[in-house]
Biotite code that builds the C-alpha atoms (Angstrom):
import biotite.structure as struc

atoms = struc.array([
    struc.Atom([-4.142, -8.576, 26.238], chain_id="A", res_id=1, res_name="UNK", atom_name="CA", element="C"),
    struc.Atom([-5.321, -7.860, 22.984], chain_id="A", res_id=2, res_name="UNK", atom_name="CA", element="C"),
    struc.Atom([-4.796, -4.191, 23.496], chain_id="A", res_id=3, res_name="UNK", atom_name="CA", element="C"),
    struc.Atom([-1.277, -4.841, 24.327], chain_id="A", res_id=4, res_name="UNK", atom_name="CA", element="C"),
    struc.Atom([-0.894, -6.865, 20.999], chain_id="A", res_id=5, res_name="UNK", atom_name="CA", element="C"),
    struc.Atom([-2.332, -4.102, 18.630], chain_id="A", res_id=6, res_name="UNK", atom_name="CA", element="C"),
    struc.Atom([-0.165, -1.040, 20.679], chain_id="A", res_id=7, res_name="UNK", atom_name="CA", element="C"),
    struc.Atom([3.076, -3.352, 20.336], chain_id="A", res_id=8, res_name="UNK", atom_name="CA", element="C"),
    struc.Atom([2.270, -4.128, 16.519], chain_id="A", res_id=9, res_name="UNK", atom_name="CA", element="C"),
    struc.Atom([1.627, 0.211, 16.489], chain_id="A", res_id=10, res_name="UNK", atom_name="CA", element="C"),
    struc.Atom([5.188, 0.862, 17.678], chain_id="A", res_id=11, res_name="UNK", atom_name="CA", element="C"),
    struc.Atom([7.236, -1.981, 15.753], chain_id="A", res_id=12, res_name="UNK", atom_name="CA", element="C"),
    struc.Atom([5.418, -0.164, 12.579], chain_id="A", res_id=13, res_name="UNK", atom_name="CA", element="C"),
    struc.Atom([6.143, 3.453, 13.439], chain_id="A", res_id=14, res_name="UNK", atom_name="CA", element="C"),
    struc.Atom([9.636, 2.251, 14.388], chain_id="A", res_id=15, res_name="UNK", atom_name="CA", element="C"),
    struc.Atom([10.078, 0.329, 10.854], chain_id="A", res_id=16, res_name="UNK", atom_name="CA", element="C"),
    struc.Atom([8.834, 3.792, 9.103], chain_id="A", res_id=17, res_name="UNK", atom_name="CA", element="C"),
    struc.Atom([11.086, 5.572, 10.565], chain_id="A", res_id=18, res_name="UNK", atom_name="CA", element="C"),
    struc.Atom([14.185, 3.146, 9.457], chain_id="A", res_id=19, res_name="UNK", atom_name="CA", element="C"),
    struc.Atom([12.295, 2.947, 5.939], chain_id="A", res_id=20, res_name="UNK", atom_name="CA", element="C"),
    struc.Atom([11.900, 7.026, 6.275], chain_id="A", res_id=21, res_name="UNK", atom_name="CA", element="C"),
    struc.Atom([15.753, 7.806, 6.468], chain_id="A", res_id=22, res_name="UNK", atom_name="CA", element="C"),
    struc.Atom([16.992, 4.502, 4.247], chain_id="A", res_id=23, res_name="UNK", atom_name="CA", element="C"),
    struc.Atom([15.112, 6.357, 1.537], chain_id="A", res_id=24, res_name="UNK", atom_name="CA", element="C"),
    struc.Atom([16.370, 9.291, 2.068], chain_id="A", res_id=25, res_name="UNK", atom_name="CA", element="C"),
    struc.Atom([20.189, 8.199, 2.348], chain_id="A", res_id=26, res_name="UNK", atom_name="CA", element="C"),
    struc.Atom([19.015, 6.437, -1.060], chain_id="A", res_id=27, res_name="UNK", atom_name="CA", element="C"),
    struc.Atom([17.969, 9.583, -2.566], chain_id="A", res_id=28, res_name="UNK", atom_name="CA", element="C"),
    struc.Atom([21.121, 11.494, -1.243], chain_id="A", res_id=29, res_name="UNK", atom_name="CA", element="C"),
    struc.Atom([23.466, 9.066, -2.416], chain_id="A", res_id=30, res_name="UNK", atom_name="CA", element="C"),
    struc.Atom([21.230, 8.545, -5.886], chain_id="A", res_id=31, res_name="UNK", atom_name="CA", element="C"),
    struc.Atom([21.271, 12.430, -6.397], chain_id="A", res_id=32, res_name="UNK", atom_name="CA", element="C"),
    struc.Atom([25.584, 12.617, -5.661], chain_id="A", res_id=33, res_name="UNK", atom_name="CA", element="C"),
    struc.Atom([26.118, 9.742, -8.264], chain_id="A", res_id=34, res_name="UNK", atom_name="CA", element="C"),
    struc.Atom([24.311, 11.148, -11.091], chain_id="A", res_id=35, res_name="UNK", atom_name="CA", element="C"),
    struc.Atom([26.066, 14.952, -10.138], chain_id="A", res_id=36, res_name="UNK", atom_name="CA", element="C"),
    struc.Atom([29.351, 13.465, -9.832], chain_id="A", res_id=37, res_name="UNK", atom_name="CA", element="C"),
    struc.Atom([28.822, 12.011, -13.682], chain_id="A", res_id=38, res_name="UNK", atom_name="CA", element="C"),
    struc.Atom([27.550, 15.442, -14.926], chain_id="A", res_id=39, res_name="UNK", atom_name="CA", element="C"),
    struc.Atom([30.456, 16.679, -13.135], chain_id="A", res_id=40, res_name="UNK", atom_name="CA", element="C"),
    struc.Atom([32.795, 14.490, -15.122], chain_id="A", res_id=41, res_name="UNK", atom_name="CA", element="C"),
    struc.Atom([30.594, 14.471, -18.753], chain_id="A", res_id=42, res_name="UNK", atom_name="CA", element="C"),
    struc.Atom([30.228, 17.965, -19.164], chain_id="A", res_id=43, res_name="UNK", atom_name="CA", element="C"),
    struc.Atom([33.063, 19.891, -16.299], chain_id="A", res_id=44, res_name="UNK", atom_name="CA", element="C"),
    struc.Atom([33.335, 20.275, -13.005], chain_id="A", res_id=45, res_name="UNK", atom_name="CA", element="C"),
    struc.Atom([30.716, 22.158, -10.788], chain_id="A", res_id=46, res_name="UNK", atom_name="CA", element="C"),
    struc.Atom([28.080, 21.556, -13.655], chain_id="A", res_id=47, res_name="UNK", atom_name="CA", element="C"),
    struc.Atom([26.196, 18.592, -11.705], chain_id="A", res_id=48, res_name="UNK", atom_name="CA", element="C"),
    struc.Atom([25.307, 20.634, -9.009], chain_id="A", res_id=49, res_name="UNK", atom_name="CA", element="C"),
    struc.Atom([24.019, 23.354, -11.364], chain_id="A", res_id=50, res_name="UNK", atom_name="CA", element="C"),
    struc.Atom([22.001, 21.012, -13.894], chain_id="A", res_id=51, res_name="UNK", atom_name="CA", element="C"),
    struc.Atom([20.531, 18.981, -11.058], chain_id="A", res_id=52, res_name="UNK", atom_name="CA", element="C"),
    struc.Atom([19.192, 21.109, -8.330], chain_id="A", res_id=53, res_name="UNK", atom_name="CA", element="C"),
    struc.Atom([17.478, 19.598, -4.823], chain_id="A", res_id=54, res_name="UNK", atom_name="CA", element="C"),
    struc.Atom([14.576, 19.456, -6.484], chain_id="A", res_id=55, res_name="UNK", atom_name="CA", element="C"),
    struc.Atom([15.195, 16.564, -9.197], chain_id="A", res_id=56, res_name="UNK", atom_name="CA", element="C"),
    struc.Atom([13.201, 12.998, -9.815], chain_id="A", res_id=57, res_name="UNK", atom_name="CA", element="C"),
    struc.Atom([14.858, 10.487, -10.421], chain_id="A", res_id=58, res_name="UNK", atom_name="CA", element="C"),
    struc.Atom([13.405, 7.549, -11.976], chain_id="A", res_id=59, res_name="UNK", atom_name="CA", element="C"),
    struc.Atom([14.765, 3.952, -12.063], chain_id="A", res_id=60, res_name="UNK", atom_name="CA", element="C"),
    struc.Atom([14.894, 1.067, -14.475], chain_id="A", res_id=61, res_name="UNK", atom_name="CA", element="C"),
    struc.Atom([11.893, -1.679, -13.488], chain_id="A", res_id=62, res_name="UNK", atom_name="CA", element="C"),
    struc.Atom([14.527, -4.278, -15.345], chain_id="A", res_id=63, res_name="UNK", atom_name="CA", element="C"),
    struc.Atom([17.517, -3.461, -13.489], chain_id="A", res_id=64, res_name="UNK", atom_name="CA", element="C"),
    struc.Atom([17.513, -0.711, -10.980], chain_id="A", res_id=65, res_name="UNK", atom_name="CA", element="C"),
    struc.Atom([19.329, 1.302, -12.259], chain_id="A", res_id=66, res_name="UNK", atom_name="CA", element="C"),
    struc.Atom([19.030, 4.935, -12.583], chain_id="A", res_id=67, res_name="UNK", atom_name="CA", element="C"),
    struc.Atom([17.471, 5.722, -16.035], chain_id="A", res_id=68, res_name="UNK", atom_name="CA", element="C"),
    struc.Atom([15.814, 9.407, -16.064], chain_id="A", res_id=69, res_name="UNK", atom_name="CA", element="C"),
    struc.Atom([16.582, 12.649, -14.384], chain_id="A", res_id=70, res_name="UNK", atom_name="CA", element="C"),
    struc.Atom([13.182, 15.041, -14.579], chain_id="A", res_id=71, res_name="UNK", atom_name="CA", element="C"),
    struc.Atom([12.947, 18.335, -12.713], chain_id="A", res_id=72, res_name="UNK", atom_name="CA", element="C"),
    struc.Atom([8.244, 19.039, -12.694], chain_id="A", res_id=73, res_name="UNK", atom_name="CA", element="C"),
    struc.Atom([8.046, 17.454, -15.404], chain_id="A", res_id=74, res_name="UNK", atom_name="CA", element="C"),
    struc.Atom([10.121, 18.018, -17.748], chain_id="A", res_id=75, res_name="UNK", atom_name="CA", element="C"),
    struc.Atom([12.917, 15.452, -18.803], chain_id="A", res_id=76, res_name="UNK", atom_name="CA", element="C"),
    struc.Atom([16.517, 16.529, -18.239], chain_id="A", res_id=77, res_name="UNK", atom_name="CA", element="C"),
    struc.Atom([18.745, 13.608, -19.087], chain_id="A", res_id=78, res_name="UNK", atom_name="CA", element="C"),
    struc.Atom([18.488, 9.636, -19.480], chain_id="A", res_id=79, res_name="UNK", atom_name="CA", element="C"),
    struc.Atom([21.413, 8.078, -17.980], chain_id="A", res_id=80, res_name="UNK", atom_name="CA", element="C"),
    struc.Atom([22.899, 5.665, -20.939], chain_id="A", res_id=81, res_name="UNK", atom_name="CA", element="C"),
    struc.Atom([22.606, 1.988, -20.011], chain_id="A", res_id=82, res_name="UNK", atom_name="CA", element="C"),
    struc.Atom([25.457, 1.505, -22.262], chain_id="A", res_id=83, res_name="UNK", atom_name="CA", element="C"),
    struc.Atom([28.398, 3.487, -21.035], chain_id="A", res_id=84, res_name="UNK", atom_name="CA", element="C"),
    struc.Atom([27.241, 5.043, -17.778], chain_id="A", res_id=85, res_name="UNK", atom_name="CA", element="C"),
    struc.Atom([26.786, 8.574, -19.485], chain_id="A", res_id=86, res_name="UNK", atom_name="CA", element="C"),
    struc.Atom([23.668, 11.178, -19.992], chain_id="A", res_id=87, res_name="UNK", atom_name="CA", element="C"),
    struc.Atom([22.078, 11.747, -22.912], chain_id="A", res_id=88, res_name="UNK", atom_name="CA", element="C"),
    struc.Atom([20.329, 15.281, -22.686], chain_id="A", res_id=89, res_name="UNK", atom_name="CA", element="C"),
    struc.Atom([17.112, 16.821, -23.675], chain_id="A", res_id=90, res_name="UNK", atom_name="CA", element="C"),
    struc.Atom([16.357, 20.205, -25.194], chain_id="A", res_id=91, res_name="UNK", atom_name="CA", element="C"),
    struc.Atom([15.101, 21.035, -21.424], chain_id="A", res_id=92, res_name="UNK", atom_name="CA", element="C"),
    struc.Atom([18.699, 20.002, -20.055], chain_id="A", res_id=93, res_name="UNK", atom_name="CA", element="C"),
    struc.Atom([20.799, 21.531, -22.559], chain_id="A", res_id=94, res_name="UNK", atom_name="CA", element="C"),
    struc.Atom([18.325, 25.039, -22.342], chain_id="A", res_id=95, res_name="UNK", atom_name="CA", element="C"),
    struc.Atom([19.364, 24.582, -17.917], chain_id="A", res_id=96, res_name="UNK", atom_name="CA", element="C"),
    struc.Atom([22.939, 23.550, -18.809], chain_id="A", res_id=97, res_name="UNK", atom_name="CA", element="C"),
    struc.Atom([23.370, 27.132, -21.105], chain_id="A", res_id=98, res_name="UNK", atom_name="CA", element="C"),
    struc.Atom([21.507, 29.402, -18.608], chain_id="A", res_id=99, res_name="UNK", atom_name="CA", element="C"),
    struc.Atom([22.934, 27.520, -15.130], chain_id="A", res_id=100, res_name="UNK", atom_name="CA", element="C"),
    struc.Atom([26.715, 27.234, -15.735], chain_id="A", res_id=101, res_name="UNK", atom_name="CA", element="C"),
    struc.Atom([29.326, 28.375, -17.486], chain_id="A", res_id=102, res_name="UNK", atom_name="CA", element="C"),
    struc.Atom([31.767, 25.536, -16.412], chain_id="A", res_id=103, res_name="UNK", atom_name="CA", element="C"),
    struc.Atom([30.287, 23.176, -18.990], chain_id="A", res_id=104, res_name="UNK", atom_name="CA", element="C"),
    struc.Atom([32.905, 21.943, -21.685], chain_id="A", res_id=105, res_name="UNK", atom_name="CA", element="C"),
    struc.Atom([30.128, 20.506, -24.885], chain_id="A", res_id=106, res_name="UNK", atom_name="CA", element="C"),
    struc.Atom([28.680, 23.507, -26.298], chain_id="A", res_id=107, res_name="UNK", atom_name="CA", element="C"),
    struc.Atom([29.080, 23.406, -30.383], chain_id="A", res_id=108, res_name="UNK", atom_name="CA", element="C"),
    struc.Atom([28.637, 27.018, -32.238], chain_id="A", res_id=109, res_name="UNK", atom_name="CA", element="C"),
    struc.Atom([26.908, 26.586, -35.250], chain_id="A", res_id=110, res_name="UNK", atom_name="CA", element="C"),
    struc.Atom([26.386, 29.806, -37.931], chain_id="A", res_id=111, res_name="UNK", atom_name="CA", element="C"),
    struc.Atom([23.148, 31.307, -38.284], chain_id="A", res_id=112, res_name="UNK", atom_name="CA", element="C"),
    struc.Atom([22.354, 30.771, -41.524], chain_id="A", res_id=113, res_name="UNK", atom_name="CA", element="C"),
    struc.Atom([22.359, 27.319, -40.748], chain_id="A", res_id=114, res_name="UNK", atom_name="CA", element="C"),
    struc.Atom([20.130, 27.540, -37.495], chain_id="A", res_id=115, res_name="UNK", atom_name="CA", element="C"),
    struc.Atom([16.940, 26.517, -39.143], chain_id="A", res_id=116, res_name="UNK", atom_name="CA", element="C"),
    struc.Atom([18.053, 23.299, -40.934], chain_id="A", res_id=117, res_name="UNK", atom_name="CA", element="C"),
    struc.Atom([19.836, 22.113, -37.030], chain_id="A", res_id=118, res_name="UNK", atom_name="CA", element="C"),
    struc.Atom([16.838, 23.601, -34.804], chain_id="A", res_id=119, res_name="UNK", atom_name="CA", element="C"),
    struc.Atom([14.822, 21.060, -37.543], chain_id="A", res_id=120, res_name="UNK", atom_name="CA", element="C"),
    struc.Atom([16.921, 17.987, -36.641], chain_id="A", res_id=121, res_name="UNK", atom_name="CA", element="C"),
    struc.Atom([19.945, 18.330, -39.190], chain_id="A", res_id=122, res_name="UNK", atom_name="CA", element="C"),
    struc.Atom([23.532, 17.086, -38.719], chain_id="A", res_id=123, res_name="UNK", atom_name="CA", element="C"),
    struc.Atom([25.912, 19.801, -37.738], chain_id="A", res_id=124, res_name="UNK", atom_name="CA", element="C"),
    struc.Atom([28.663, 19.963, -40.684], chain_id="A", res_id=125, res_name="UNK", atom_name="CA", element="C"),
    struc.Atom([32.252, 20.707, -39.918], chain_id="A", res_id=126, res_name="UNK", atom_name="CA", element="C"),
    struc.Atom([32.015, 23.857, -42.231], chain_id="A", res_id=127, res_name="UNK", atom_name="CA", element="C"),
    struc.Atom([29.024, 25.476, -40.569], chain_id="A", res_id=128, res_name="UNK", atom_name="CA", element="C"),
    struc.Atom([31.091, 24.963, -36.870], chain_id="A", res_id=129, res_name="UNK", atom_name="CA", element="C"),
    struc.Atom([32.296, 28.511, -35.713], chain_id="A", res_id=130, res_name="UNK", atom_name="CA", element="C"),
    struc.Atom([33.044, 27.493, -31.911], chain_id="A", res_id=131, res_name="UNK", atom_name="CA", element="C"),
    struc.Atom([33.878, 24.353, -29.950], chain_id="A", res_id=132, res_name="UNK", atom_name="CA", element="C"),
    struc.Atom([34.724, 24.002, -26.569], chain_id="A", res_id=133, res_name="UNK", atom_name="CA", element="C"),
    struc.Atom([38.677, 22.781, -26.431], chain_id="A", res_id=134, res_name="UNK", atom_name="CA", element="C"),
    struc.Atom([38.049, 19.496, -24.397], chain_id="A", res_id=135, res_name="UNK", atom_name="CA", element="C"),
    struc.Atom([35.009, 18.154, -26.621], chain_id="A", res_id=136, res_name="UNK", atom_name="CA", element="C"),
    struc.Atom([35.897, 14.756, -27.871], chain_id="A", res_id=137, res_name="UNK", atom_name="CA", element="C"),
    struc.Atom([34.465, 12.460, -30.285], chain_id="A", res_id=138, res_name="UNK", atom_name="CA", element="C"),
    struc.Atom([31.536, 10.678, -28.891], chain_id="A", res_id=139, res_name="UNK", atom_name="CA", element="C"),
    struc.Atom([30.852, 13.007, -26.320], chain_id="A", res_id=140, res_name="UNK", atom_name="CA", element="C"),
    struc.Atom([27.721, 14.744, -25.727], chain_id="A", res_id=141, res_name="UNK", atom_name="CA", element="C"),
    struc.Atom([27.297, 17.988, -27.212], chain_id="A", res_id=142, res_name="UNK", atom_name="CA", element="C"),
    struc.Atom([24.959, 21.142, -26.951], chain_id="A", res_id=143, res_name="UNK", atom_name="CA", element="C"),
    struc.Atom([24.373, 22.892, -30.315], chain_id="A", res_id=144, res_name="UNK", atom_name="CA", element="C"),
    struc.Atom([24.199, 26.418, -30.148], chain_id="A", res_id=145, res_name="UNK", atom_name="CA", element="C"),
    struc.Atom([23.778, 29.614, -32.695], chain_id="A", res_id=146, res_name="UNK", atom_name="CA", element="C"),
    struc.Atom([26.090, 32.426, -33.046], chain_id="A", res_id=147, res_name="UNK", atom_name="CA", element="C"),
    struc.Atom([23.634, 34.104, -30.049], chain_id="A", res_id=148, res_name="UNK", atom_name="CA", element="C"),
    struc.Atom([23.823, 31.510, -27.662], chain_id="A", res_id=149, res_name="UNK", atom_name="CA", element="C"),
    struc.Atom([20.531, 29.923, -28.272], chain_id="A", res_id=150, res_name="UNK", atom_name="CA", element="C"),
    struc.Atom([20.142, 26.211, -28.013], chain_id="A", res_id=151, res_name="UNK", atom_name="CA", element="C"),
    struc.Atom([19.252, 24.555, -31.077], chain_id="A", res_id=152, res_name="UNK", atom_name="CA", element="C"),
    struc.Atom([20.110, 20.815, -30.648], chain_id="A", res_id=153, res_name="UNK", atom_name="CA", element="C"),
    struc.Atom([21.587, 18.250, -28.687], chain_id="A", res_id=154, res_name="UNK", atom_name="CA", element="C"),
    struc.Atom([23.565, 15.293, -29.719], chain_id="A", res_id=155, res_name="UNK", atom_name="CA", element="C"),
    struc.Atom([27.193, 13.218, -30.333], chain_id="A", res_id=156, res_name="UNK", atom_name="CA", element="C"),
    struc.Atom([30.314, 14.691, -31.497], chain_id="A", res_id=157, res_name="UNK", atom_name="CA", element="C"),
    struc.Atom([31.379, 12.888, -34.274], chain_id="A", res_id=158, res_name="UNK", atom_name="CA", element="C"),
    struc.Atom([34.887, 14.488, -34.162], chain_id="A", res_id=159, res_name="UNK", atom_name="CA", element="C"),
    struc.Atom([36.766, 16.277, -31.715], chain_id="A", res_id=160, res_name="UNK", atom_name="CA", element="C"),
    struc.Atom([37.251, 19.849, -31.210], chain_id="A", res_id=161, res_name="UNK", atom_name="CA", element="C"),
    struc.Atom([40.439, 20.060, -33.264], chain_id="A", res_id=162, res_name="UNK", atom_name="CA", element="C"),
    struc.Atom([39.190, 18.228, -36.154], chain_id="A", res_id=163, res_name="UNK", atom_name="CA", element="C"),
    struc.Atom([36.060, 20.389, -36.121], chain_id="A", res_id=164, res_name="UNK", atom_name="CA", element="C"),
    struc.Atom([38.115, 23.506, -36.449], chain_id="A", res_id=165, res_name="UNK", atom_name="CA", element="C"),
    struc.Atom([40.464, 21.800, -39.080], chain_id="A", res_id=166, res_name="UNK", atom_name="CA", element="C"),
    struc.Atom([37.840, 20.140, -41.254], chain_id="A", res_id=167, res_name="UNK", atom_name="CA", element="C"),
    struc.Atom([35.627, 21.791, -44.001], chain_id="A", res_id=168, res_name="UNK", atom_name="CA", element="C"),
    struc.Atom([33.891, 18.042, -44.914], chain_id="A", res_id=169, res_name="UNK", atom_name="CA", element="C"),
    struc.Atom([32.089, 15.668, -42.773], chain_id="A", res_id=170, res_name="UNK", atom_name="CA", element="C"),
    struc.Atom([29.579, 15.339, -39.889], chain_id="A", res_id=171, res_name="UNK", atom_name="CA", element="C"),
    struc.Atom([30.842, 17.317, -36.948], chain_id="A", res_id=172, res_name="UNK", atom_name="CA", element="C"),
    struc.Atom([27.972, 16.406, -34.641], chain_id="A", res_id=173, res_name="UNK", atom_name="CA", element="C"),
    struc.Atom([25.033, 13.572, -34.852], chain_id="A", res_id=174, res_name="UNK", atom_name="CA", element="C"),
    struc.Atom([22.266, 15.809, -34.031], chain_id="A", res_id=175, res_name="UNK", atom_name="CA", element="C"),
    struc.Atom([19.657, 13.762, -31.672], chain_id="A", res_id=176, res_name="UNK", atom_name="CA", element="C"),
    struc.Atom([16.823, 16.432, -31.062], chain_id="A", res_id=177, res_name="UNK", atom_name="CA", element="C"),
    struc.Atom([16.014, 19.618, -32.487], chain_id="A", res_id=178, res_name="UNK", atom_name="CA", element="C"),
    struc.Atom([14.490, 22.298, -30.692], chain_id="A", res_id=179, res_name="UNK", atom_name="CA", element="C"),
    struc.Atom([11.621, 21.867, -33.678], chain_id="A", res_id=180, res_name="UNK", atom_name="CA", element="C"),
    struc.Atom([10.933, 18.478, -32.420], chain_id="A", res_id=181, res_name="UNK", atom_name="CA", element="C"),
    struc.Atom([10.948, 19.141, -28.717], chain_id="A", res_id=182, res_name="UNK", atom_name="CA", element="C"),
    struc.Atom([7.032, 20.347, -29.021], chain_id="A", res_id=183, res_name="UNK", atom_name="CA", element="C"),
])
């Protein structure tokens, strides 16, 4: 009898594994489409499926639940905003965003005599802006880049693309990270 009791106990727990098996892994589907489908709308379409390959952790909130970080080894790509929904990137995301996709719309062209003071944390100025994609808004989030491509920041757009091209005054972008700082 008590054989019967420990084989029973055997196969209700390999059956439960199995259930807990592919819950987790519709979890981890359905985690890994949400957080594309908002990299999709943030920075254009196509780029969630470039920026976050099959490969991705993704790390939840112990508060809430929610998703919080996106890391591919171990590097950080983004931290989803608790605020609005919305990634914040890292140096590591922005560096995969520029050599991934060229559907993204929130890459910022900065001149290069300027490079040093942005790669060091600076505040992009609406004089030193050379390119802007066409659909970056204020408040969005924004790749810095030199005149050569190279990432040197990420942040928020503190005006829109138009207002970057007409402006010679002001803040264009709210630099977060520099590359400097990213050690």
């Amino acid at each position: 009898m008590c054989t019967w009791v420990v084989f029973i106990i055997v196969v209700v727990f390999i059956v439960v594994e199995k259930q807990y098996a592919y819950l987790r892994c519709v979890l981890v589907e359905e985690a890994l489409r949400r957080i594309r489908s908002v990299a999709d709308y943030q920075f254009g379409k196509g780029v969630g499926a470039k920026l976050f390959s099959e490969g991705v952790k993704i790390l939840y909130s112990r508060n809430t639940g929610r998703i919080r970080y996106v890391y591919l080894g171990s590097e950080r790509l983004a931290t989803m905003r608790p605020t609005d929904g919305l990634f914040s990137l890292s140096i590591a995301g922005a560096r995969r965003l520029v050599q991934n996709t060229s559907l993204a719309n929130c890459f910022v062209t900065v001149r290069d005599d300027v490079s040093r003071f942005i790669a060091d944390g600076g505040d992009v100025f609406a004089a030193h802006v050379v390119r802007v994609d066409d659909d970056v808004r204020a408040k969005d989030e924004v790749v810095v880049r030199d005149e050569k491509g190279e990432v040197l920041a990420v942040g928020r757009a503190a005006l829109s693309s138009e207002e970057m091209r007409a402006f010679k005054k002001g803040v264009a972008v709210k630099v977060r990270r520099g590359i400097k700082g990213e050690s």
